[in-house]
C-alpha positions in Angstrom: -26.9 -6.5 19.0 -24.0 -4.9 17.4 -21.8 -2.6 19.4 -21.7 1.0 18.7 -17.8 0.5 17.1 -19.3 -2.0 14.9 -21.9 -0.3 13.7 -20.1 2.8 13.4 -17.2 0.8 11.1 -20.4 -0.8 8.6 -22.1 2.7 8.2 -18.6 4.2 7.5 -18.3 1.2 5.1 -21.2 1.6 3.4 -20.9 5.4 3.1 -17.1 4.7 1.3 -18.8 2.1 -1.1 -21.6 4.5 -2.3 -19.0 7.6 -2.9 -16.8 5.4 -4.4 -19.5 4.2 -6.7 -20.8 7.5 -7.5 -17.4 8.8 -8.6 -16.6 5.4 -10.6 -13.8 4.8 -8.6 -12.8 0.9 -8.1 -9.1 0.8 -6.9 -8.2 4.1 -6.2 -4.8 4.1 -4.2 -2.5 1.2 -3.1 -4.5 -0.9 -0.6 -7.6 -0.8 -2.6 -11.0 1.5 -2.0 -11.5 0.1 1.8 -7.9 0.3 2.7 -8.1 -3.3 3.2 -6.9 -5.0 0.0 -10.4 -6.2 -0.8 -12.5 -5.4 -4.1 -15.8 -3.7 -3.7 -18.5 -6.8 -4.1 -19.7 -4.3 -7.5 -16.1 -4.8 -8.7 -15.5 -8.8 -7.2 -18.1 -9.7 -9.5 -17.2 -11.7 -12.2 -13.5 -12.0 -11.4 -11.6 -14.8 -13.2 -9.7 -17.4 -11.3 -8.5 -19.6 -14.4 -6.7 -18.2 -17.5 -3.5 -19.4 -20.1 -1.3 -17.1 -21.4 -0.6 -19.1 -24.4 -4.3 -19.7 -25.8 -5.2 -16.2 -24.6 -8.1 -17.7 -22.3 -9.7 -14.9 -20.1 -6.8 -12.6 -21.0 -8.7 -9.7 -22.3 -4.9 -7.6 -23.3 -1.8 -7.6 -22.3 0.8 -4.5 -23.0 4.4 -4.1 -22.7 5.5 -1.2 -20.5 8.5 0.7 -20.4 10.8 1.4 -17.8 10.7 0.1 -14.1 8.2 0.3 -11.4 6.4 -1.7 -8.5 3.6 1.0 -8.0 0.2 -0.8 -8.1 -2.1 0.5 -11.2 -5.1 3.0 -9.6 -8.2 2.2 -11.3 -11.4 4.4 -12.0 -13.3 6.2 -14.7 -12.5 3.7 -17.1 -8.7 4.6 -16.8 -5.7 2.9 -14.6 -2.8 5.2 -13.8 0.9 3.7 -13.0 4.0 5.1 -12.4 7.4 4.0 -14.2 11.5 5.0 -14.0 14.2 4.5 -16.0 16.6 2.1 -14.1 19.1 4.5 -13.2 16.6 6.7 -12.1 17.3 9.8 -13.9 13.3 9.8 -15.5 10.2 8.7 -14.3 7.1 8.6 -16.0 2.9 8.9 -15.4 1.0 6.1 -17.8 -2.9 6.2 -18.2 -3.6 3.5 -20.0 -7.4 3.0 -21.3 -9.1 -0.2 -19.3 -11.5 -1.6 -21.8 -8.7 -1.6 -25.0 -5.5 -1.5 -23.2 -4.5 1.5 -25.4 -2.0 4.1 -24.3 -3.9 7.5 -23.4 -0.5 9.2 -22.2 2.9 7.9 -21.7 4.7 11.4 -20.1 8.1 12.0 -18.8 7.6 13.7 -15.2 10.7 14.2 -14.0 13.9 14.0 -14.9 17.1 13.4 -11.9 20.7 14.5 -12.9 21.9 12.7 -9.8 19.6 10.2 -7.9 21.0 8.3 -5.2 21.7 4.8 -6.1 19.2 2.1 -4.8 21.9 0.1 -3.0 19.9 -3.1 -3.5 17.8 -5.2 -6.5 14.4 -5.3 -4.9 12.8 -1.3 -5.6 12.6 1.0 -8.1 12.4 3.9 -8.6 8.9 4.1 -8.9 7.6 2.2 -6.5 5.0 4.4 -4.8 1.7 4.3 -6.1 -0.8 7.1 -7.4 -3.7 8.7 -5.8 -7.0 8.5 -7.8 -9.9 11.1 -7.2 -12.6 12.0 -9.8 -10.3 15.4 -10.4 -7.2 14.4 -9.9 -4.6 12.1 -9.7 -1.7 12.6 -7.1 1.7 10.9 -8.3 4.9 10.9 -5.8 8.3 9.6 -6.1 9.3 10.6 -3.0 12.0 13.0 -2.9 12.4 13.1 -6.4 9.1 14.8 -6.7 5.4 14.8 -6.3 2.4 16.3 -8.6 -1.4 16.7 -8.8 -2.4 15.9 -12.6 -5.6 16.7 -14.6 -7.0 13.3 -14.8 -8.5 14.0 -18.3 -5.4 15.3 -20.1 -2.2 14.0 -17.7 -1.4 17.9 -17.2 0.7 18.7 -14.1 -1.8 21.2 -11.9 1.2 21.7 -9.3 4.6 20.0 -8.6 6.5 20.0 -5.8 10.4 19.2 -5.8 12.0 20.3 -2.7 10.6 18.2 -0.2 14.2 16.8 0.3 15.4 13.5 2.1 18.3 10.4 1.7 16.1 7.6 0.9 19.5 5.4 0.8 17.4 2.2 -0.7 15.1 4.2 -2.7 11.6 5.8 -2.3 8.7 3.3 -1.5 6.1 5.5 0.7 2.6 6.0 -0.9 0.8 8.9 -0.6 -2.9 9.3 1.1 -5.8 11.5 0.9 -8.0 13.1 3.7 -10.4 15.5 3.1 -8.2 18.6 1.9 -4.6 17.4 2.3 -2.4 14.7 0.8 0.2 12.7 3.3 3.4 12.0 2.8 5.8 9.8 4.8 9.6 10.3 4.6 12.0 7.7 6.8 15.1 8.4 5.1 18.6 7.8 7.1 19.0 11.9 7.2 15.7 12.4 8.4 12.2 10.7 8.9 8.8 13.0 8.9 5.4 12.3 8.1 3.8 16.2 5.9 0.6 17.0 5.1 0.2 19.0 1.1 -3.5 21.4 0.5 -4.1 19.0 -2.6 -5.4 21.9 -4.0 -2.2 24.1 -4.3 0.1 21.7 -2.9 1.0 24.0 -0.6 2.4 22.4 3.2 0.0 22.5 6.0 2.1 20.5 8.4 5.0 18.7 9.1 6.3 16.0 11.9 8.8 14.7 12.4 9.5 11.6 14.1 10.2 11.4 18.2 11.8 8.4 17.4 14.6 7.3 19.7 16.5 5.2 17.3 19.6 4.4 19.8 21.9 3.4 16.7 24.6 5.8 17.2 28.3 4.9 18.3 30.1 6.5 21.2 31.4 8.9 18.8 28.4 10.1 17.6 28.4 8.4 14.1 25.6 6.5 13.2 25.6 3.2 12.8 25.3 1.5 9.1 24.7 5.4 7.8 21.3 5.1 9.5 19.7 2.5 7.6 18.0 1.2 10.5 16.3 4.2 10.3 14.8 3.1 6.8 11.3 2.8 6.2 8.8 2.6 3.5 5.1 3.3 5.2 2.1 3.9 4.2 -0.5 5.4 6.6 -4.4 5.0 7.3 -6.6 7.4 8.9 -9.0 5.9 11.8 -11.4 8.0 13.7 -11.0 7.3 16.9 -14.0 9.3 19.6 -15.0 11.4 17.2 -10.9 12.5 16.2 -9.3 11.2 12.8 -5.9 10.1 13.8 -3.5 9.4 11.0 -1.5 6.0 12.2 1.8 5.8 10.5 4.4 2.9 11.1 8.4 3.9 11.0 11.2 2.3 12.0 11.3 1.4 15.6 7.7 3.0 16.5 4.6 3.7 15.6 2.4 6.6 15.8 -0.7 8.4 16.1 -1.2 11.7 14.7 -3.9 13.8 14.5 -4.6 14.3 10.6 -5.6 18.1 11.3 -3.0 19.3 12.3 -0.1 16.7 12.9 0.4 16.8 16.2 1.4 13.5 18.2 -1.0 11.5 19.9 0.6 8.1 20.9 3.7 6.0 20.2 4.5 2.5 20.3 8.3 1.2 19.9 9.2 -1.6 18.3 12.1 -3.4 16.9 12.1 -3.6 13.8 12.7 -1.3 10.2 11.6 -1.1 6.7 8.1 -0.9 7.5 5.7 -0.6 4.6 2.4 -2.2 5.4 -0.4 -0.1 5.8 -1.9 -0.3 9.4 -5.6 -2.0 9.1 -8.8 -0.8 10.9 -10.9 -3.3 13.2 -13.5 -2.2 15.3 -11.4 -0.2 18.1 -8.1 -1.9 16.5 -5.2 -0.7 14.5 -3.3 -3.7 13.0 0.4 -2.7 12.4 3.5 -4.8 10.9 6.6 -4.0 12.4 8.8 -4.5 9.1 12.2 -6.3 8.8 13.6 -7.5 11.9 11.9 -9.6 13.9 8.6 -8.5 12.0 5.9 -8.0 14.6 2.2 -8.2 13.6 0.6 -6.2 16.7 -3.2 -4.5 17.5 -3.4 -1.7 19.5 -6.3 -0.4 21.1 -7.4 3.0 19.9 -9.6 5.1 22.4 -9.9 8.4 24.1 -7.0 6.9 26.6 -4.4 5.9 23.9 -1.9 9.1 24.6 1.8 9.0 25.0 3.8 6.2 25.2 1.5 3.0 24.9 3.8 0.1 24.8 2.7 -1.3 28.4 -1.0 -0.4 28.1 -2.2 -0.7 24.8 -1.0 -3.2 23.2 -4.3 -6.0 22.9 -2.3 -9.3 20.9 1.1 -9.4 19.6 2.0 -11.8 17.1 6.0 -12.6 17.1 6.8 -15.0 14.9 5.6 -16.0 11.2 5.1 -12.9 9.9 5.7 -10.9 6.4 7.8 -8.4 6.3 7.0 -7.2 2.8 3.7 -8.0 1.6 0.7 -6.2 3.4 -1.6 -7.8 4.9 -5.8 -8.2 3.4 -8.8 -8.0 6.2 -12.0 -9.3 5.3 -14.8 -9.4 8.2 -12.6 -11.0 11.0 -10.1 -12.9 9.2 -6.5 -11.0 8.6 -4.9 -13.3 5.7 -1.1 -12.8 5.8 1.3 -13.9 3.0 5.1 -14.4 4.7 7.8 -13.8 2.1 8.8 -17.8 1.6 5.2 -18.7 0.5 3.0 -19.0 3.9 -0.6 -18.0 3.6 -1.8 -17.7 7.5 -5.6 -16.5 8.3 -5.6 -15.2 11.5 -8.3 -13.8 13.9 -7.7 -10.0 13.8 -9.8 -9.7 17.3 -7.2 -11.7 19.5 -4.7 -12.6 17.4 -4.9 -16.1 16.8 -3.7 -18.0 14.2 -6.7 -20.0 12.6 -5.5 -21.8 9.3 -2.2 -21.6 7.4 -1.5 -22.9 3.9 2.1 -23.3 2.6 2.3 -22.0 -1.0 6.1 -21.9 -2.0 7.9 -19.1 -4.0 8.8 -15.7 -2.8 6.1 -13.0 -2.5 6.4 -9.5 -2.4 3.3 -8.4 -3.9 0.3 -8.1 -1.5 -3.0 -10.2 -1.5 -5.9 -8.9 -2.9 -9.6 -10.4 -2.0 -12.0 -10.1 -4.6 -15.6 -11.6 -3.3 -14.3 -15.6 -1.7 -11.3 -15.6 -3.3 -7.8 -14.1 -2.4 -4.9 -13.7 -5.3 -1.5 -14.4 -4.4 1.6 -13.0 -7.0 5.0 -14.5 -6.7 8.5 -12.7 -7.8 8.3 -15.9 -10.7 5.0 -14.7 -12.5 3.0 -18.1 -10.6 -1.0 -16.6 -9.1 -2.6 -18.8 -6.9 -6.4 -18.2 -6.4 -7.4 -19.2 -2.9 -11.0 -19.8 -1.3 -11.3 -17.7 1.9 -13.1 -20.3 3.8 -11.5 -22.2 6.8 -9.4 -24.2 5.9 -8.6 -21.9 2.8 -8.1 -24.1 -0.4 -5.8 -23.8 -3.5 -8.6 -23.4 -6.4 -6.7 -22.4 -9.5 -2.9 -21.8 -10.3 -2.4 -19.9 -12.9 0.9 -18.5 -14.6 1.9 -15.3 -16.3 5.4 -15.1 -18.1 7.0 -12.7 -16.3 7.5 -12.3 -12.5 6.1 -9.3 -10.1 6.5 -7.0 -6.6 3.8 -5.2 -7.7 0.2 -5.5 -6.2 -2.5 -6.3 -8.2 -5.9 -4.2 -8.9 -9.6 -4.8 -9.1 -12.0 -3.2 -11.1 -15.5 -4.2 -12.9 -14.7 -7.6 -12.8 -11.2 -7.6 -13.9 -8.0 -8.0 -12.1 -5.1 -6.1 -13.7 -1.5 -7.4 -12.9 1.4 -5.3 -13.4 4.6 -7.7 -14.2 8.2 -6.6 -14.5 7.7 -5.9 -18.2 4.3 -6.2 -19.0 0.0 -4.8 -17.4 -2.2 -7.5 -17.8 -5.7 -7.5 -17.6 -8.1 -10.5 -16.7 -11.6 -10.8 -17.4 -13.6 -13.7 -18.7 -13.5 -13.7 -22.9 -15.5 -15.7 -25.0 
């Protein structure tokens, strides 16, 4: 018999499927329409996992885009949205491109920076967060530089917000969520590190908290230490209801937390080492599944029930996983298996009850980009434009390696049997062709 925290995560499954379905919805924010970086079996279907560049095989268009970005195309309604930046960052753009043609339905200047801090390193952009996607709207953030609700029919800004300020030092990289009425935001800058909650509606704020981090990186005198870039992050929460609460669980540097999603009030911490978080935490069962970021790069579960309060590092903490981990690329989660992509090339599957490390498969390259599962086979994008298509089984196999002529950081989408890849230069999309 299942338990009831099994049965409770299907039915909340299946419930997510059909409104997703209903609203023609296939990928509609970063980690994919199950927060868990796999397709919808409606959208899996179909997939490619062979095509050429050169004779054009199962490449149904290709387009060149302008500007720079690592945000990961939303797809739904027969539309994908993407966010793009001049490199200096002084404009950044909305595209909504059309999915069956590849045609450009808008191409519109957002916002425009007279002075954006520099990046202060060659991996982000500025455009790296990704959009929001709901039948009415689609929510676009660059962080501080600005964030926006847009008529998904005509690319019209409904509301903006531009004074949500914060040092982002290496550039924004938090995506936003939605829940219910509000859309979250994360901000770990080095001046100052909250997590706010918008009405989506107005874009008015409902809450904001900050972090209770206790960062211990300031010098004797005071001054902190590297300008607070230990302080860095670039998270992207989940919600997980947890007894009957929906807590928001959002990674930072040095600690984790639970908040509840109403209001924003703390529930639990966890410390860790580490900075530059930006995996999503996963939901499994009575599990969230957090990466720690750079550093030493912890993978860890912690149990979420109605005794996870306050500081939970000696009591909550279920497996931790120390060593082999990405520090980048988010983690996928399909049934019990948490497949892991390490930045060198290292695809591990691991057993997301305990913790265990069941298979690993050395790949090669550098990887940014996140795995995506599409029905029994996972998609891995290296920084040199090489895809390997993987079988999930145990041991996982190598079925396909296919190339694309330009490299990526982005994360690929699914839709309607299509995966769309977003290159440095270029959107692809990949369906089967006569």
């Amino acid at each position: 018999m299942k338990s009831i925290s099994t049965l409770f995560m299907t039915l909340t499954v299946l419930a997510c499927q059909s409104n997703l379905r209903a609203e023609g919805i296939s990928w509609p924010n970063k980690n994919g329409p199950l927060h868990n970086g796999c397709a919808l079996p409606k959208d899996a279907e179909g997939v490619p996992i062979e095509w050429n560049e050169e004779t054009g095989k199962n490449i149904a268009w290709k387009i060149d885009l302008e500007g720079f970005g690592h945000s990961t195309p939303v797809v739904g309604s027969g539309r994908l949205w993407l966010t793009s930046a001049t490199e200096d960052g002084k404009e950044q753009f909305i595209y909504s491109i059309d999915a069956k043609t590849g045609n450009v339905l808008h191409h519109r200047k957002l916002f425009e920076n007279a002075h954006p801090e520099p990046l202060g390193n060659v991996v982000n952009t500025y455009a790296s967060p990704s959009c929001v996607l709901e039948q009415d709207a689609v929510y676009v953030h660059f962080g501080t530089y600005g964030t926006a609700r847009l008529n998904p029919t005509t690319a019209e800004v409904v509301w903006q917000r531009r004074d949500i300020p914060c040092r982002h030092f290496r550039g924004p990289g938090s995506s936003p969520i939605v829940w219910n009425n509000l859309l979250i935001l994360t901000f770990d800058g080095i001046d100052q590190q909250f997590v706010t909650a918008l009405d989506k509606i107005t874009g008015k704020t409902v809450w904001r908290t900050d972090r209770s981090t206790d960062f211990k990186d300031r010098k004797p005198d005071g001054v902190l230490m590297q300008d607070g870039d230990n302080r860095k992050g670039y998270g992207t929460p989940t919600t997980i209801d947890v007894s009957g609460q929906t807590q928001l669980v959002s990674v930072g540097s040095r600690a984790a937390f639970g908040y509840d999603v109403k209001t924003g009030k703390e529930i639990w911490t966890i410390t860790h080492r580490d900075f530059n978080a930006s995996a999503p935490p996963l939901s499994f069962k009575d599990l969230a599944i957090i990466n720690s970021g750079s550093g030493g790069a912890n993978l860890m579960a912690i149990r979420l029930d109605e005794s996870t309060k306050g500081n939970v590092d000696k009591s909550h903490i279920v497996w931790n996983r120390t060593k082999g981990n990405s520090r980048l690329s988010s983690p996928a989660l399909e049934g019990n298996h948490l497949w892991m992509l390490t930045d060198n090339g290292v695809l591990y599957a691991i057993d997301a009850e305990n913790g265990k490390e069941i298979a690993s498969l050395r790949l090669g390259g550098a990887f940014v980009s996140s795995p995506v599962i599409a029905g029994s086979h996972l998609y891995a994008c290296n920084e040199d434009g090489g895809i390997h298509v993987i079988s999930t089984t145990i041991p996982p196999k190598v079925e396909s390696q296919n190339h694309l002529s330009d490299g990526m950081r982005a994360s690929p989408a699914i839709a309607d049997g299509a995966i769309y890849f977003r290159t440095f230069t270029k959107l692809y999309k990949i369906a089967k062709t006569p």
